[in-house]
VOGU-3710 file (C-alpha; in Angstrom, 3 decimals, decimal comma):
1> xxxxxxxxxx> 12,760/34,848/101,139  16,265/36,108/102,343  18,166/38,720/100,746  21,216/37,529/99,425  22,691/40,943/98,255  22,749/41,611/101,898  24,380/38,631/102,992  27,678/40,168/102,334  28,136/43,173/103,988  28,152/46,387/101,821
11> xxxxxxxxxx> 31,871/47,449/102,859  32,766/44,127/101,134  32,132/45,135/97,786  31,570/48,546/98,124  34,268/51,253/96,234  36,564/52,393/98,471  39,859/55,071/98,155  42,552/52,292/99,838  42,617/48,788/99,445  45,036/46,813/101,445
21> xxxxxxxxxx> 47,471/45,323/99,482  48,367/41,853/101,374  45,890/39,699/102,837  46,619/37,300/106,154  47,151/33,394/104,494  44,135/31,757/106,066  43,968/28,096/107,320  42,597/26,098/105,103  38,961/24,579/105,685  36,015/22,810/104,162
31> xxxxxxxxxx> 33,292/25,100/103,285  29,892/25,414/105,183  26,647/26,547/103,791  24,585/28,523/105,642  21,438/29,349/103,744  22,785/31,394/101,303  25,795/32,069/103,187  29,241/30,160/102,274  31,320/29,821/105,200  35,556/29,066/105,327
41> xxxxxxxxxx> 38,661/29,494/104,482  37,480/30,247/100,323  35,115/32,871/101,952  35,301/36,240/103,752  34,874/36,010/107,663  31,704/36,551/108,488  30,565/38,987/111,985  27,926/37,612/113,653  25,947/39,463/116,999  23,247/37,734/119,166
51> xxxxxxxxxx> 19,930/39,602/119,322  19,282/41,101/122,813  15,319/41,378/122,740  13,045/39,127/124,057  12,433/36,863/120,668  8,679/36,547/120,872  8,703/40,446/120,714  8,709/39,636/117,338  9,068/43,254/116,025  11,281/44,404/118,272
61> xxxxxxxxxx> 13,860/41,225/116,889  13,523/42,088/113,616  14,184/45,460/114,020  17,369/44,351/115,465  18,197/41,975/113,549  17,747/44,255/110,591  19,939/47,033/112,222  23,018/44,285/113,031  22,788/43,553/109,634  23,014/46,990/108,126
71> xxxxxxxxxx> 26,456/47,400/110,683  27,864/44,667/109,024  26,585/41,334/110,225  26,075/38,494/108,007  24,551/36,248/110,155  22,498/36,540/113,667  22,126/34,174/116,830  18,586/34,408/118,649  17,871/32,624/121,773  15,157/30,124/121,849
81> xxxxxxxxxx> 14,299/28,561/125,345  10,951/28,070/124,768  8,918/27,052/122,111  6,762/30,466/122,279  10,578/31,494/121,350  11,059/28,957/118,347  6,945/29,612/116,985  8,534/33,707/117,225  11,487/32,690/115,473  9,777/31,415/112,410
91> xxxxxxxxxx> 7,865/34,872/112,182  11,363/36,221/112,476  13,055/34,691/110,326  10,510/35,408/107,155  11,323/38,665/107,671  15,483/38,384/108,181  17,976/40,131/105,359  20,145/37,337/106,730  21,069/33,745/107,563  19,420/33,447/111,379
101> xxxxxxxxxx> 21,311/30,911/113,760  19,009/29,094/116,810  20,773/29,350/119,756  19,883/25,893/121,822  20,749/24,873/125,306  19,476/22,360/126,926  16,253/20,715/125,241  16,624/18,476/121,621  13,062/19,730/121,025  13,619/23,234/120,828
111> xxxxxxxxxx> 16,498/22,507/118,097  13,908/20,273/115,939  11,469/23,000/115,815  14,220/25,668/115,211  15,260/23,852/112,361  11,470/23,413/111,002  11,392/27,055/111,963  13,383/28,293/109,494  16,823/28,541/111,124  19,804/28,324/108,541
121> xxxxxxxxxx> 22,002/26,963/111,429  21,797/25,769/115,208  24,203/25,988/118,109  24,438/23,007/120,070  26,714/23,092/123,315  27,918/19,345/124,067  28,327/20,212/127,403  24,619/20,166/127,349  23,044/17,894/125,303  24,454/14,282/125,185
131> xxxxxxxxxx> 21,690/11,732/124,698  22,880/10,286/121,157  19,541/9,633/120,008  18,545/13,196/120,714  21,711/14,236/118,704  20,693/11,977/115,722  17,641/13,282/115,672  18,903/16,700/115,579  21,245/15,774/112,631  18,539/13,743/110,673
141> xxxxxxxxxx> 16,554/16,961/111,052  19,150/19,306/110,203  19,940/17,278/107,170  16,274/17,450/106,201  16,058/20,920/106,106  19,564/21,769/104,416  20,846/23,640/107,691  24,475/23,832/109,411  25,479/23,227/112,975  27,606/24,765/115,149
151> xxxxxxxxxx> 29,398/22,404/117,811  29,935/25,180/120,871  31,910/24,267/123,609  31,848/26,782/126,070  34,498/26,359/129,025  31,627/26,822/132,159  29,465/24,165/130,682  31,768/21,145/130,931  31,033/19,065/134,247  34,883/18,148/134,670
161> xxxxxxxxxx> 35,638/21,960/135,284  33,396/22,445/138,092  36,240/21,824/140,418  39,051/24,550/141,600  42,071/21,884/141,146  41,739/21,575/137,242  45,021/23,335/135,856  44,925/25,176/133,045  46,339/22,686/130,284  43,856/20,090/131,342
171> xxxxxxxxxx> 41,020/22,667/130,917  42,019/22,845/127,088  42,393/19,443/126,855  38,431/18,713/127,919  37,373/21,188/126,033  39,215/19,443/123,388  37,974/16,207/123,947  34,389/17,189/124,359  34,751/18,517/120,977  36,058/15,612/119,582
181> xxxxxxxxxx> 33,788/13,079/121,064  31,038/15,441/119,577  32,310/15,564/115,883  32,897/12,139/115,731  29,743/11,526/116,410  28,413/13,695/113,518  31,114/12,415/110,880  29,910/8,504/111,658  26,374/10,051/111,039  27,516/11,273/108,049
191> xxxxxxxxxx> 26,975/14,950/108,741  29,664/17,612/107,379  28,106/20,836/107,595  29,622/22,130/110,718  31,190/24,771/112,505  33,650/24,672/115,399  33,791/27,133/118,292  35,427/26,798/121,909  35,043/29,526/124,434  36,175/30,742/127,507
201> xxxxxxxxxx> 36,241/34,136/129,553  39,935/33,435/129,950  42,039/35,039/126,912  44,601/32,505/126,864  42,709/29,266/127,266  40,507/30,686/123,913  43,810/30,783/122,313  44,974/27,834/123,259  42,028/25,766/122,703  41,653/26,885/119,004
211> xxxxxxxxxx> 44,708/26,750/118,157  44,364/22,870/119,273  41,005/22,609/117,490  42,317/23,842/114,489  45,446/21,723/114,560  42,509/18,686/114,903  39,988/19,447/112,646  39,483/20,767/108,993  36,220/22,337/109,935  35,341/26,356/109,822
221> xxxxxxxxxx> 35,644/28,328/113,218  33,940/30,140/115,056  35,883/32,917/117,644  35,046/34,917/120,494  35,151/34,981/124,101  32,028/33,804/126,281  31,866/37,168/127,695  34,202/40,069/128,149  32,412/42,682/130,296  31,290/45,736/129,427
231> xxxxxxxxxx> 32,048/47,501/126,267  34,935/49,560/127,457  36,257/46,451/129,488  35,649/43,869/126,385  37,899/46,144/123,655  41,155/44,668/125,063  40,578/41,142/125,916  38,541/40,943/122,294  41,504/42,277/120,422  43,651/40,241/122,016
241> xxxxxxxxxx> 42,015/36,736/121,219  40,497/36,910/118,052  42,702/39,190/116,962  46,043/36,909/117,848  43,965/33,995/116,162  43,204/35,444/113,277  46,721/36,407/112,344  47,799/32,888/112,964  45,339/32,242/110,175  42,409/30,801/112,392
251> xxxxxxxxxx> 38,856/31,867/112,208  36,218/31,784/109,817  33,436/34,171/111,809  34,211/35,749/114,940  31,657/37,411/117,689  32,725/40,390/119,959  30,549/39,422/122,812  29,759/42,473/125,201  27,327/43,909/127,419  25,788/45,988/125,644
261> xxxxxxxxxx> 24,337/47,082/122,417  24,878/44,392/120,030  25,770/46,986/117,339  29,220/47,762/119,062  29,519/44,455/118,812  29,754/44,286/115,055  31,601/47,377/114,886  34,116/45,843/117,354  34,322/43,140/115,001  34,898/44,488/112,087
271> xxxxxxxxxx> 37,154/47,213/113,341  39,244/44,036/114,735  38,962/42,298/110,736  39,880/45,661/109,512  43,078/45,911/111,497  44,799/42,816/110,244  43,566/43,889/107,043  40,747/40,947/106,827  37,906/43,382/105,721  37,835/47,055/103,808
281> xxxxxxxxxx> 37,716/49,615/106,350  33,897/50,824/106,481  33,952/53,687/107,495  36,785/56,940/107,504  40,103/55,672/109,255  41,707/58,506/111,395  45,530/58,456/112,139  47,041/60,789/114,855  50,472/61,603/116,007  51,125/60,384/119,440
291> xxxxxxxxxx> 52,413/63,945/119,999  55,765/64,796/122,110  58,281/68,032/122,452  58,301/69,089/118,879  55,083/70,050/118,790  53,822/73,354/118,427  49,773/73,420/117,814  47,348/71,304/119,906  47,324/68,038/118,216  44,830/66,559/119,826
301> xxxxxxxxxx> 42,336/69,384/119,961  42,267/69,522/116,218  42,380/65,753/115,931  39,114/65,243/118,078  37,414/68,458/115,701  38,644/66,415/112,921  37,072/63,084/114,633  33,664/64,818/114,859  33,587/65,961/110,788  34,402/62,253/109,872
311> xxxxxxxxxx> 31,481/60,935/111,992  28,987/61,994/109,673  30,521/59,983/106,655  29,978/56,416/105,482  33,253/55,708/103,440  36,860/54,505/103,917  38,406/57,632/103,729  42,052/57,660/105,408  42,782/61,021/107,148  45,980/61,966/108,957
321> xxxxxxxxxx> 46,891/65,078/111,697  50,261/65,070/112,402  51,906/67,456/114,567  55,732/68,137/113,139  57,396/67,136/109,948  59,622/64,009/111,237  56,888/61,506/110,861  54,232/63,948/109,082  55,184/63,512/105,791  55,815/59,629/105,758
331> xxxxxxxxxx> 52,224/59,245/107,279  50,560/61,950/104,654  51,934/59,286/102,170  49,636/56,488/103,163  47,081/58,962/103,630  44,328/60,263/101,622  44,033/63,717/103,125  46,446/64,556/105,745  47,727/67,928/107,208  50,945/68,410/109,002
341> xxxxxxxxxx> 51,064/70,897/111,801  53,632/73,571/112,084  54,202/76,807/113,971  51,384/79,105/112,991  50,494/76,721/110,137  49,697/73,714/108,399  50,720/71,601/104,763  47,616/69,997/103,372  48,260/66,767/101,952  46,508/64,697/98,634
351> xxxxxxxxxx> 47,181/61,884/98,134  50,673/61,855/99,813  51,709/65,310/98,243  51,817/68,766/99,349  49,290/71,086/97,780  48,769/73,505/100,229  49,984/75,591/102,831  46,944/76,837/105,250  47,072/79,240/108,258  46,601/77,595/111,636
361> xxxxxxxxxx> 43,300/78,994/112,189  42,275/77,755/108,465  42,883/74,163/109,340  40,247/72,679/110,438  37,996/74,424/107,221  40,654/73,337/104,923  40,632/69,401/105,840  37,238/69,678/105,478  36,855/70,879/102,097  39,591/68,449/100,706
371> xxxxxxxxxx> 37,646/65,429/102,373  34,432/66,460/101,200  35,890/66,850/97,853  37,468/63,524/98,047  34,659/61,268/99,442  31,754/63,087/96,852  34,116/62,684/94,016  33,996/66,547/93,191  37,598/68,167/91,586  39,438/68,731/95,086
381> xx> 41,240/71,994/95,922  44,984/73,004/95,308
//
């Protein structure tokens, strides 16, 4: 039995100190049910990781599928290539807080059994399965059991591609048409309950192609790139991408993909969502003057002591440390603790007023008490 307070992530509906005023207007889409999950443009974007254990060590999936949800994750992807995978994934997914999603490759089989497994949604890639009666029988199935689909078209899987001579604008438009080819397929079976994703390692070509995907179809999205490296090389090219879609309106759930800890990946995510103001901040936001010739106290010293207090706290708590009073003051305004750094001092800021002046040396123990004061609810000082 799943969860369903834990479908939506905590931050959603948790209490927090800011609130952004203005939400992005969102393309409009049908809605998708996955499980108890409700997916599209009525709905807030889900993150979604991949679990990076092998699935028929059964304990060690759960575990992290348990941990991606408590960072934030509403839904999971596991990989099932064998069916020792998809017997695992039935074990798994009695267990899950959330919505699990059977990622298939190559064999129909495997995505019949996920589905009789207990897997809210599958991820077919056209580019690999293209018998149509093993796609009906993966609908018919899917049907049966109440699940969703997601049509994935990943750039490296289409056979057109495989040569050097295919320009860029003709590599959106068969990724394009494999979609569409795909989706008509489903819509003549009568079968609605899909999501839409097109991927590529290049940052432009995942732009491009979703933008034409979601000019096409009315369908919830899926974004991400295929693979971006590392997680100190994927930051950029993730930002970039889902980000730029996103505040054209497009995207429904989004996946940082990395190599790494799948973890970062949801934080990635939702400190992308959180950005263009798509998600409550979860955890304390920390704003820092870029510093320059008018200051007079190390800014960044005090910024990075002020970076390891707020690691140990779990709410969306805006702090600011400015270095001078030409931008201080404007910044302690759309702060909820700030201090601006002078000469031997400091002014301690609540709420975007002054309450305090504080020796230099005092600084550091001074932001400290007003944010504990703040986040535990206490009476603050000044």
């Amino acid at each position: 039995m799943l969860n369903t307070a834990a479908i939506i992530p905590a931050f959603w509906y948790k209490g927090a100190l800011r609130v952004t005023e203005k939400m992005l207007e969102r393309r409009k889409t049908k809605t998708v049910t996955i499980g108890p999950l409700r997916l599209g443009s009525g709905y807030p974007i889900a993150v979604q990781s991949m679990t990076k254990v092998h699935t028929t060590d059964v304990q060690a999936c759960v575990h992290q599928v348990k941990q991606l949800a408590s960072a934030g994750c509403a839904l999971v992807r596991i990989a099932v290539p064998t069916q020792a995978d998809t017997k695992a994934f039935a074990k798994i997914a009695e267990k899950s807080p959330i919505p699990l999603v059977a990622d298939i490759h190559f064999s129909p089989q495997r995505a019949i059994e996920a589905l009789e497994a207990g897997a809210a949604k599958i991820r077919l890639n056209p580019g690999n399965i293209k018998d149509p009666l093993d796609i009906r029988r993966i609908i018919d199935c899917a049907k049966q059991h109440s699940a969703a689909i997601r049509i994935g078209v990943n750039e490296a899987s289409i056979r057109d591609l495989k040569t050097s001579d295919v320009q860029q604008d003709q590599r959106v438009a068969l990724m394009l048409s494999e979609m569409q080819s795909y989706v008509h397929f489903f819509e003549k079976a009568g079968f609605d309950n899909i999501v839409l994703s097109a991927k590529s390692a290049d940052t432009v070509r995942t732009i491009e192609v979703n933008r034409a995907i979601a000019g096409a179809f009315e369908y919830p999205i899926h974004i991400g790139l295929t693979h971006a490296g590392l997680v100190e090389d994927a930051r950029t090219p993730s930002a970039v991408a889902i980000g730029a879609l996103l505040a054209e309106g497009i995207g429904d759930t989004i996946r940082v993909s990395i190599a790494g800890d799948p973890v970062q990946e949801a934080q990635l995510g939702l400190e992308i969502l959180g950005s263009l103001g798509l998600a409550e901040k979860h955890g304390p936001e920390l704003v820092v003057c870029p510093t320059c010739g008018r200051c007079e106290v190390d800014v960044v010293g005090l910024a990075r002591k002020v970076r390891t207090l707020l690691r140990t706290l779990d709410v969306p708590v805006r702090v600011a440390v400015m270095g001078c009073i030409v931008n201080g003051p404007g910044e302690a305004a759309d702060a909820d603790v700030a201090v601006c750094a002078a000469k031997g001092k400091g002014f301690l800021y609540r709420g975007g007023q002054r309450i305090a002046t504080v020796p230099q040396g005092d600084l550091l123990n001074a932001l400290q008490q007003e944010i504990s004061h703040i986040t535990s609810g206490a009476q603050p000082i000044g």
